[in-house]
C-alpha positions as CSV (number, residue, x, y, z in Angstrom):
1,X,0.0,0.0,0.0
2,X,1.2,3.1,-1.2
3,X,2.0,5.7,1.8
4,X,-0.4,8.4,0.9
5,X,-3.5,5.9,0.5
6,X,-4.9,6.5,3.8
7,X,-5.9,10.0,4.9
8,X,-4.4,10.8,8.4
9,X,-5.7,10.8,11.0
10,X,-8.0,8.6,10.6
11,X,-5.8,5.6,9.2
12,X,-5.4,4.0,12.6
13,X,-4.6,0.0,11.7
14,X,-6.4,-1.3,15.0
15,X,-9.2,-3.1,13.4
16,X,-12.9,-3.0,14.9
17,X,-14.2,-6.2,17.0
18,X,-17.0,-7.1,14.6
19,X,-20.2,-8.2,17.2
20,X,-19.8,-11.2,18.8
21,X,-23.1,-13.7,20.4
22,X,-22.1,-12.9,23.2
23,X,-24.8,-9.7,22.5
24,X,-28.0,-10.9,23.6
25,X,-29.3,-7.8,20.4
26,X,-27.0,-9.2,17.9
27,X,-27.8,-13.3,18.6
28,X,-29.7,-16.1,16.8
29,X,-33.0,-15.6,18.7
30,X,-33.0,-12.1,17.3
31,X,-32.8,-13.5,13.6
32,X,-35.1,-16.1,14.4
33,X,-37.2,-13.7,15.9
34,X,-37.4,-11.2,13.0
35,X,-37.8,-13.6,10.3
36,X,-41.3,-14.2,12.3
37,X,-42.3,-10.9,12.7
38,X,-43.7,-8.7,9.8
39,X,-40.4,-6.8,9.8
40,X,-41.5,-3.5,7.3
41,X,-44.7,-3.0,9.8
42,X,-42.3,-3.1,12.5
43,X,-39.8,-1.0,10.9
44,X,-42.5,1.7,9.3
45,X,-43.3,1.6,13.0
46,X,-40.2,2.7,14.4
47,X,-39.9,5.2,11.8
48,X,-43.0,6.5,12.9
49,X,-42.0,7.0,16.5
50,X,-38.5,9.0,15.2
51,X,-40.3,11.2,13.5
52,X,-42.8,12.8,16.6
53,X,-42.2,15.9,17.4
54,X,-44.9,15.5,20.7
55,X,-44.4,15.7,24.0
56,X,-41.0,17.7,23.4
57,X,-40.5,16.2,26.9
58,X,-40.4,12.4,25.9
59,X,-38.5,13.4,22.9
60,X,-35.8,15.1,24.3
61,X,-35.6,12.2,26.9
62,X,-35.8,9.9,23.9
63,X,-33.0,11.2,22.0
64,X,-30.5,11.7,25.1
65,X,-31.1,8.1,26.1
66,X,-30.3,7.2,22.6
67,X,-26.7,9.0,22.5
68,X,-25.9,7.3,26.1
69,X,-26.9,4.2,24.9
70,X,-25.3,4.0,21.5
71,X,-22.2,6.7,22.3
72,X,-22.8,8.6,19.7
73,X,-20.0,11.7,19.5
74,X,-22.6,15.2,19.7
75,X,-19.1,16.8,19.1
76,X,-19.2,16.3,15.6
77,X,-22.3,17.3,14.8
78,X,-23.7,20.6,13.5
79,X,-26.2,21.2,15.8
80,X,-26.6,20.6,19.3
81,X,-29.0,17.9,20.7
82,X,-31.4,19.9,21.5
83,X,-31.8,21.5,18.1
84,X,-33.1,18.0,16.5
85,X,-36.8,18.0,16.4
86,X,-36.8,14.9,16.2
87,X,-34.6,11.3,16.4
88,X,-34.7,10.7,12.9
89,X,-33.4,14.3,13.1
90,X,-31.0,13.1,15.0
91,X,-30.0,10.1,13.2
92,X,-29.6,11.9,9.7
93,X,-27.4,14.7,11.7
94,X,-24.8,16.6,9.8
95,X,-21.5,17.1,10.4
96,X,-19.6,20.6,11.3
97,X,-18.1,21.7,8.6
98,X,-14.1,20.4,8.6
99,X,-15.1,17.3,10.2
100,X,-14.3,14.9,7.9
101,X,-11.9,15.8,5.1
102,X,-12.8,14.1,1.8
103,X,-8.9,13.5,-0.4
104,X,-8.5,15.8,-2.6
105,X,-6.2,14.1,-5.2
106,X,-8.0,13.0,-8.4
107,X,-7.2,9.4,-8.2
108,X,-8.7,8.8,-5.1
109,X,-11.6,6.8,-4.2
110,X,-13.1,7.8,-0.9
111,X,-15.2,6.0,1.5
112,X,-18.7,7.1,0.8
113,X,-19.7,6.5,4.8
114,X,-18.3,6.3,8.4
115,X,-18.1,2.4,9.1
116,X,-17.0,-0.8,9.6
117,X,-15.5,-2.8,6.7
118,X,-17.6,-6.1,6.3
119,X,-15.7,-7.7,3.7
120,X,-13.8,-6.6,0.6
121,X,-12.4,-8.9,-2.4
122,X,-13.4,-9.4,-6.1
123,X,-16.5,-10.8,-7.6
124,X,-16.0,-13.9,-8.6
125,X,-18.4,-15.6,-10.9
126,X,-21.1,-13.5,-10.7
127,X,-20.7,-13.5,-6.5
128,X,-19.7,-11.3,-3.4
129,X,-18.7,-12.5,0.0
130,X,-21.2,-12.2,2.6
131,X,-19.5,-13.7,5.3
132,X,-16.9,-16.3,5.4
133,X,-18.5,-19.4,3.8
134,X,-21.4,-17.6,2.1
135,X,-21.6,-16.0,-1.3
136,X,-24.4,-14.3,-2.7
137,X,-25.1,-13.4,-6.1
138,X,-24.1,-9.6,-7.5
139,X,-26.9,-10.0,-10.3
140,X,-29.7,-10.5,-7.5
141,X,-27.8,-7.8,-5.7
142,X,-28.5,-5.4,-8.2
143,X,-32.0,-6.8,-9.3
144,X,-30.0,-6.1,-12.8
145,X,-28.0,-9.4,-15.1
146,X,-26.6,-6.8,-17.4
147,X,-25.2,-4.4,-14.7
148,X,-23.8,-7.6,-12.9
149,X,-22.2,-8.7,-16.1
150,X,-20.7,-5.4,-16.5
151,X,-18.8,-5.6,-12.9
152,X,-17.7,-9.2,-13.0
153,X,-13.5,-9.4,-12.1
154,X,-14.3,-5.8,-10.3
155,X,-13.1,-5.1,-7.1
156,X,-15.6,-4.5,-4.1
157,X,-16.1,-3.4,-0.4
158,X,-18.9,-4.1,2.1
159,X,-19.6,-1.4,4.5
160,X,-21.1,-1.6,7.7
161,X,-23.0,1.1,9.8
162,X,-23.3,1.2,13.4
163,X,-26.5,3.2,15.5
164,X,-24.0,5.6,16.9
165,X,-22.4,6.2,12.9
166,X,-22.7,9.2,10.9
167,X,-25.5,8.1,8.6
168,X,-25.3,10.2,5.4
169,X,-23.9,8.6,2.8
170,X,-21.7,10.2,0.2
171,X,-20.4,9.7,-3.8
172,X,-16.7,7.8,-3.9
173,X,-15.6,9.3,-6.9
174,X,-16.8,12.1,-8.7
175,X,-19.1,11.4,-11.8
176,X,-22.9,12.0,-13.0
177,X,-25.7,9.9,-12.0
178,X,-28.3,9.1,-14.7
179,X,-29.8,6.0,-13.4
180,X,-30.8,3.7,-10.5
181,X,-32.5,1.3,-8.9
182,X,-35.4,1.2,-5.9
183,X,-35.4,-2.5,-5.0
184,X,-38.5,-3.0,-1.9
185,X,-37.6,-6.2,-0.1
186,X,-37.0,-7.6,3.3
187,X,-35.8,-6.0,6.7
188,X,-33.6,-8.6,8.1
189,X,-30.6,-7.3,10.5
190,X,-27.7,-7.3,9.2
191,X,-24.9,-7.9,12.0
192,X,-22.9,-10.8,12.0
193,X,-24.9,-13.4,13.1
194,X,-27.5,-12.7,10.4
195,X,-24.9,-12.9,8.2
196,X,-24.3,-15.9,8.8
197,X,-27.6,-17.5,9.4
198,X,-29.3,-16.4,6.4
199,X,-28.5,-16.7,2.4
200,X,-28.2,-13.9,0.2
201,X,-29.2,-11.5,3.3
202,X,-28.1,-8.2,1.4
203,X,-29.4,-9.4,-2.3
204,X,-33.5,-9.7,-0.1
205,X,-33.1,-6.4,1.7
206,X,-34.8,-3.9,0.3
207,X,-32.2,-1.2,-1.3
208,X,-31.6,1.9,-3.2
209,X,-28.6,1.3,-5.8
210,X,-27.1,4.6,-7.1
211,X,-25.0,4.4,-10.3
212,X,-22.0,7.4,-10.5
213,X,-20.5,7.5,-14.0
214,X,-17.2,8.7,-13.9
215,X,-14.9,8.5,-17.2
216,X,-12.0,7.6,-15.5
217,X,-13.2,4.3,-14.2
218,X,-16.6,3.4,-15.7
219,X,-19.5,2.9,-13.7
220,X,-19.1,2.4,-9.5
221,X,-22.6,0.9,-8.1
222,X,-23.4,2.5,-4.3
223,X,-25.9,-0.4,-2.7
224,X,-27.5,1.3,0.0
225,X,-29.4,-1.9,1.6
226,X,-31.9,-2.0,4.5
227,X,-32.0,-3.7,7.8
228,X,-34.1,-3.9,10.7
229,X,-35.8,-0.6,12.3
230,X,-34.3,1.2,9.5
231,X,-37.5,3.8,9.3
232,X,-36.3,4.1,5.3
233,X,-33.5,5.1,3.1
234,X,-33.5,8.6,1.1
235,X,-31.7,10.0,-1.3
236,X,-30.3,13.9,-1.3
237,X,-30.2,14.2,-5.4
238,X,-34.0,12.8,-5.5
239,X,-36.6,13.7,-2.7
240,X,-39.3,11.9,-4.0
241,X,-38.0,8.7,-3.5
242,X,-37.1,6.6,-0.2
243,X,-37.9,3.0,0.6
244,X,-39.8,1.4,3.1
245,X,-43.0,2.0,2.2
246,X,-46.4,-0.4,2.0
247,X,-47.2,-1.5,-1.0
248,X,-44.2,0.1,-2.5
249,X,-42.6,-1.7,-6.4
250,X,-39.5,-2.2,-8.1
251,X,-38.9,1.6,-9.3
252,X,-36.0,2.2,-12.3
253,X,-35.3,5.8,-11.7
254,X,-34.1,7.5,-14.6
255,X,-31.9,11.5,-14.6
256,X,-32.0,12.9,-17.7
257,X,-30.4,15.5,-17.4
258,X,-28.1,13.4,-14.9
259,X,-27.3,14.9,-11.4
260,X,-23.4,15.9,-11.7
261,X,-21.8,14.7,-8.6
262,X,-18.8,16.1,-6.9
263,X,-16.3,13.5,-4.7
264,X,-18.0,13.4,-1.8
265,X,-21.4,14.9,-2.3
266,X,-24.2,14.0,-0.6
267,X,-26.2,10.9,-2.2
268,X,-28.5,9.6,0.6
269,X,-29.1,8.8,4.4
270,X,-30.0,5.8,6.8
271,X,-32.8,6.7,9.5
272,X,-30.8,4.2,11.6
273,X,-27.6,1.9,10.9
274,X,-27.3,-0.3,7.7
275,X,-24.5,-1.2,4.8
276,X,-23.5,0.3,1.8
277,X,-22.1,-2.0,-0.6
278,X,-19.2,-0.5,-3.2
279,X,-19.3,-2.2,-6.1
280,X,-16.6,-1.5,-9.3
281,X,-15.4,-2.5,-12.6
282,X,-12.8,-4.8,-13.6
283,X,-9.3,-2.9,-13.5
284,X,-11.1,0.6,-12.7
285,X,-10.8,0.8,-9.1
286,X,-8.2,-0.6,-6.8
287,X,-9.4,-0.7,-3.2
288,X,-6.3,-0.8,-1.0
289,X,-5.5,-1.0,3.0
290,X,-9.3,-2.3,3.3
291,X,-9.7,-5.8,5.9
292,X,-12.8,-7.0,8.1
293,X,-13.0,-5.1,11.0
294,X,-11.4,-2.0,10.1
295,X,-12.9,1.7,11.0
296,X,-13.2,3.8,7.6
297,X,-14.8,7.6,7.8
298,X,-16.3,9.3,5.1
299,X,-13.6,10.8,2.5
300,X,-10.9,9.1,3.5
301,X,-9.0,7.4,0.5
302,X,-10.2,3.6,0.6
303,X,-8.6,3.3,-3.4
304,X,-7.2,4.2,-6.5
305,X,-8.5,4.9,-10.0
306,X,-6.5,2.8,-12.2
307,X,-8.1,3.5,-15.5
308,X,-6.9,0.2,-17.2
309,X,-10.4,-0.9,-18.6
310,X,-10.3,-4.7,-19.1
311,X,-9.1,-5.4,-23.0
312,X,-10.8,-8.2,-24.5
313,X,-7.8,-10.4,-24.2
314,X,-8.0,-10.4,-20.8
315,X,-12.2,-10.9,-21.3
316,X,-11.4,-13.8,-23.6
317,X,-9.0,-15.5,-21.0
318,X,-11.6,-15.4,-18.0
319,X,-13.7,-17.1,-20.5
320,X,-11.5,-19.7,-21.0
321,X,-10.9,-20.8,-17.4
């Protein structure tokens, strides 16, 4: 890794614990218990209740017992507590200004989110890594075969977001946005144990899929998926549309003209903790100094536009292994 790849100071190599069972929240009777309970009801619920701005009294109660419990760093944050109507208010809290710096030099590739990094590799065969053992497929990912054919041999990096994370989620590379994706689906949770317990997990969440065009390095796919008590997902360059709600379809959303996108420009938010899933093409994008466990913040360099666009030698000899 080169020596100017990680943005300092918030390269620190000490990775994360990722949740263990020991977490009576984050075990198997939670999964168990969630794939038995309507889960957008529940979810659409909880949205409901972060969003009441009556009795000022139980919310202000509501949102200081929710920064004790989840440590959440009011520090950082533009406004002070009291100043959030609400605790989706809360949640979707911007930054002061300086607080994160987003690198600067055109060949980087920042992390779109403050977060923990799941897993990162190269899709293989049509497939991501979930979680050691399990693969899921990029094609059901995306809801799209063509747009998975297009990133097949591309590297990319799974993103996890924590309640007590910054929960806007930002571009990784400059470039326009013409198209996307609204995908409705389930609300399963996505810590480790879920992981682990159920298939595909993030391909069945429902999730918002941004495509940044950038002529450097092609297309870059930003999966926003759902979890559990996530009230919905939203996106800055597109009000009308946010997930999570009843009777809601698939939904191809179209930009013409496209929404020009600056590194690091605001694409979406979480009303609670999910995962964003980075997704390039084939010899585009390297992602460097990325391993399970490992703390990333918004705009720090995470990777390197290579601009080496796969030939069709190289197509021909993936073909014929």
């Amino acid at each position: 890794m080169r020596p100017d790849t990680m943005t300092r100071p918030d390269n620190d190599d000490t990775p994360t614990p990722v949740p263990t069972r020991s977490n009576p929240l984050q075990s198997g009777l939670v999964v168990d218990l969630t794939r038995r309970l309507p889960q957008a009801v529940i979810s659409r619920a909880w949205g409901w209740l972060a969003r009441r701005k009556h009795p000022k009294v139980g919310v202000a109660l509501l949102k200081r017992t929710f920064v004790k419990a989840t440590g959440i760093d009011m520090s950082e944050a533009r406004e002070p507590i009291g100043d959030y109507s609400t605790l989706e208010d809360l949640f979707v809290r911007h930054l002061k200004v300086g607080a994160r710096r987003v690198e600067p030099q055109p060949d980087a590739v920042v992390s779109p989110v403050d977060g923990t990094v799941g897993e990162v590799g190269v899709i293989e065969d049509g497939t991501l890594m979930q979680v050691k053992g399990r693969r899921y497929s990029l094609a059901r990912l995306l809801d799209d075969d063509v747009e998975a054919k297009r990133f097949e041999g591309g590297a990319y990096a799974t993103l996890y977001l924590a309640p007590n994370d910054y929960h806007r989620i930002h571009a990784p590379v400059a470039g326009s946005v013409s198209e996307g994706t609204l995908i409705p689906g389930a609300l399963f949770p996505v810590f480790r144990e879920a992981l682990e317990r159920i298939d595909e997990l993030f391909a069945r969440n429902e999730r918002i899929v941004t495509y940044i065009d950038n002529k450097a390095c092609g297309r870059v796919a930003v999966v926003k998926v759902g979890a559990t008590l996530v009230g919905r997902i939203s996106l800055a360059y597109d009000d009308s549309v946010h997930s999570n709600v009843k009777g809601q379809a698939r939904a191809a959303l179209r930009y013409d003209p496209p929404h020009a996108m600056q590194k690091g420009a605001e694409l979406g938010a979480f009303e609670l903790g999910s995962t964003v899933i980075l997704v390039c093409e084939e010899g585009r994008v390297s992602l460097e100094g990325l391993r399970p466990g490992r703390k990333v913040r918004m705009g720090q360099r995470i990777g390197t536009l290579e601009d080496r666009p796969r030939t069709k030698r190289s197509r021909s000899r993936k073909s014929e292994a």
